[in-house]
C-alpha positions in Angstrom: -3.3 -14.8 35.1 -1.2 -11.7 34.1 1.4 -13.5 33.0 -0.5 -15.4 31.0 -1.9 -11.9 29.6 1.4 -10.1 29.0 2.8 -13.4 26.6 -0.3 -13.7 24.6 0.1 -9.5 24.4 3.9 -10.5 23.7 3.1 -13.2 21.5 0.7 -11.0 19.5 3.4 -8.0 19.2 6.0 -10.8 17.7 3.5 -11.6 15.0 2.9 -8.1 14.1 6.6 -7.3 13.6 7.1 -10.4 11.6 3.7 -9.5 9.7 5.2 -6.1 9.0 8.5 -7.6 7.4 6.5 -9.9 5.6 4.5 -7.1 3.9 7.6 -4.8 3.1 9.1 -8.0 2.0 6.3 -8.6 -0.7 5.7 -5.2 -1.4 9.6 -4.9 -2.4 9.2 -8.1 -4.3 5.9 -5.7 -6.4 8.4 -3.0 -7.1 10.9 -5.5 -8.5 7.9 -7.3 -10.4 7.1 -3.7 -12.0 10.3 -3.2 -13.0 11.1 -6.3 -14.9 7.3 -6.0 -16.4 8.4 -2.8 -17.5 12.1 -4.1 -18.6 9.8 -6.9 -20.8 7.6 -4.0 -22.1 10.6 -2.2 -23.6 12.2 -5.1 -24.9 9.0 -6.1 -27.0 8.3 -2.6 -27.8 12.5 -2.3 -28.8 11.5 -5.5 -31.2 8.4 -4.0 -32.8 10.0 -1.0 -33.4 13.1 -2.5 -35.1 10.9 -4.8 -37.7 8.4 -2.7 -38.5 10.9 0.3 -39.2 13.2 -2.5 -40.8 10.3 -4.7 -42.6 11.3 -3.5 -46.3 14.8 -3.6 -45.8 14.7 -7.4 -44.0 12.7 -9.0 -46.8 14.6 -7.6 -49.6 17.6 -10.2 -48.6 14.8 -12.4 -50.2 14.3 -12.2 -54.1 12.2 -15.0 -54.5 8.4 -14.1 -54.6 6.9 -17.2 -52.7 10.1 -16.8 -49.9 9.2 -13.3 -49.8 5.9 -13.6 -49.1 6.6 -16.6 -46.5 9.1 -14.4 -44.9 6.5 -11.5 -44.4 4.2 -13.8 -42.5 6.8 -15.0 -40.4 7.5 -10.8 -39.2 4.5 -11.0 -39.1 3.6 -13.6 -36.8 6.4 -12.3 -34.7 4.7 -8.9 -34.5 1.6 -10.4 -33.0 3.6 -12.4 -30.3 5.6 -9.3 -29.6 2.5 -7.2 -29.9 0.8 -9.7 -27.2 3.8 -9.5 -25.0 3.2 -5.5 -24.8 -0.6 -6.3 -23.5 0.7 -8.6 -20.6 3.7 -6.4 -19.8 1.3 -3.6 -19.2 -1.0 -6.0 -17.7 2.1 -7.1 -15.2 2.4 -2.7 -14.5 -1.1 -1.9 -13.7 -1.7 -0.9 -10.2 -3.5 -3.4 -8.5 -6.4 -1.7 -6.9 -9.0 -4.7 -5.2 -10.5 -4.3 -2.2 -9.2 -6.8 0.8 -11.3 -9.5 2.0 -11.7 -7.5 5.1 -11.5 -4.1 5.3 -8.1 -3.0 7.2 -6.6 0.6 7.7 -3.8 0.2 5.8 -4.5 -0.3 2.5 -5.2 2.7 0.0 -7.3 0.8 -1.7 -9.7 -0.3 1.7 -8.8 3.3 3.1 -10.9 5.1 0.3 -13.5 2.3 -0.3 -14.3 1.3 3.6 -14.4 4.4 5.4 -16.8 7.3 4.4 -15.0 10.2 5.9 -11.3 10.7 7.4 -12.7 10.9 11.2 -14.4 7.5 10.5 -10.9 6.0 9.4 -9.1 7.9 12.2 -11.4 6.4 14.7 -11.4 3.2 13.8 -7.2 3.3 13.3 -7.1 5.3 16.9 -9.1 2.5 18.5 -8.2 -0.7 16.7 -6.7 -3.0 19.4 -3.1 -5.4 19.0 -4.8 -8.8 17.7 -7.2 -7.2 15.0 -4.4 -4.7 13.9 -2.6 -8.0 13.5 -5.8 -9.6 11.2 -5.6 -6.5 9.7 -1.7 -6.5 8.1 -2.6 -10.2 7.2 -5.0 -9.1 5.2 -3.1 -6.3 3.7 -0.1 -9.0 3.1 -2.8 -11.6 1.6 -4.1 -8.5 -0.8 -0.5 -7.5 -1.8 0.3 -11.1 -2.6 -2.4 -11.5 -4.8 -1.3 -8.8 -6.2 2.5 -9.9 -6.6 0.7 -13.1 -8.1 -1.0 -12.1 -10.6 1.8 -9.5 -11.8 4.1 -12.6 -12.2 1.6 -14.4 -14.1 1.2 -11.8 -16.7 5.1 -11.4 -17.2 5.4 -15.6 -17.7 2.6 -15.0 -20.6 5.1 -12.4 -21.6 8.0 -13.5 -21.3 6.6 -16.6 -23.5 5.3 -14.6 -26.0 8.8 -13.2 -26.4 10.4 -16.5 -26.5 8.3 -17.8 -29.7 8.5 -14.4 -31.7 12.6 -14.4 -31.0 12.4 -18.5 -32.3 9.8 -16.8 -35.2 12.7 -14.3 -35.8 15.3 -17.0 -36.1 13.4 -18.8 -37.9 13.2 -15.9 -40.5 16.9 -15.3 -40.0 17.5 -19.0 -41.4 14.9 -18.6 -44.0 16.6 -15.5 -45.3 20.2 -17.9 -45.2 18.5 -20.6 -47.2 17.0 -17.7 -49.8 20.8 -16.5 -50.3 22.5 -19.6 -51.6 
């Protein structure tokens, strides 16, 4: 029967190690999705910047009235895109801050909102034993991965948005061509 004890105890420490390189594996994977939201953030901030400090000088390559006008709704159709793309980039940046499922004693987040004092959290951490300290970093790695999750699905709304304003811009560039002949 003791053997029987000490693998299950075993087995149970295995899965917390793994567990643990899961979660530094995802939470490496959240810094890396900050960065490129950020990286997407600049870019369609880099854009904005550039058109609407450029806007008079872009559509006076058009002297027509009517291509002129056309041409101005175009940058400005692009803007919004772009403008859109900023809102899920800083979407894709903000801290994710939801509580777990189930309350563990690792997460900021179900530190501060499950435990009223720092002796209640130090005496639930002190006395937590192997197979719910294991429930516990699944948890955390299920929260994190929501997390990682919904930060990718901001940056594909942005990284989208991106795409159309550069074929807008294009566009705009060929428009401007045409104008010139």
């Amino acid at each position: 029967m003791r053997e029987t004890s000490e693998e299950n105890e075993n087995q149970v420490n295995k899965k917390i190690e793994l567990m643990i390189k899961v979660i530094i594996r995802t939470d490496t994977y959240l810094n890396y999705a900050n960065t490129k939201s950020t990286i997407l953030l600049s870019l369609a901030s880099a854009i904005i910047a550039a058109i609407a400090v450029n806007f008079d000088k872009i559509t006076s390559f058009v002297v027509v009235g009517s291509d002129k006008c056309f041409l101005s709704f175009l940058l400005g159709l692009a803007l919004c895109f772009l403008i859109v793309s900023v809102f899920f980039s800083l979407k894709g940046i903000t801290p994710f801050i939801k509580v777990s499922e189930s309350v563990n004693t690792f997460s900021f987040v179900d530190i501060v909102k499950g435990y009223d004092s720092l002796a209640d959290y130090k005496k639930e951490f002190c006395t937590v034993g192997d197979s719910s300290f294991l429930n516990q970093l699944i948890s955390l790695n299920h929260n994190l991965s929501k997390a990682l999750l919904s930060k990718y699905e901001n940056q594909i709304i942005a990284i989208k948005c991106i795409e159309v304003a550069t074929g807008v811009i294009c566009f705009s560039i060929y428009i401007i061509f045409l104008s010139n002949l």
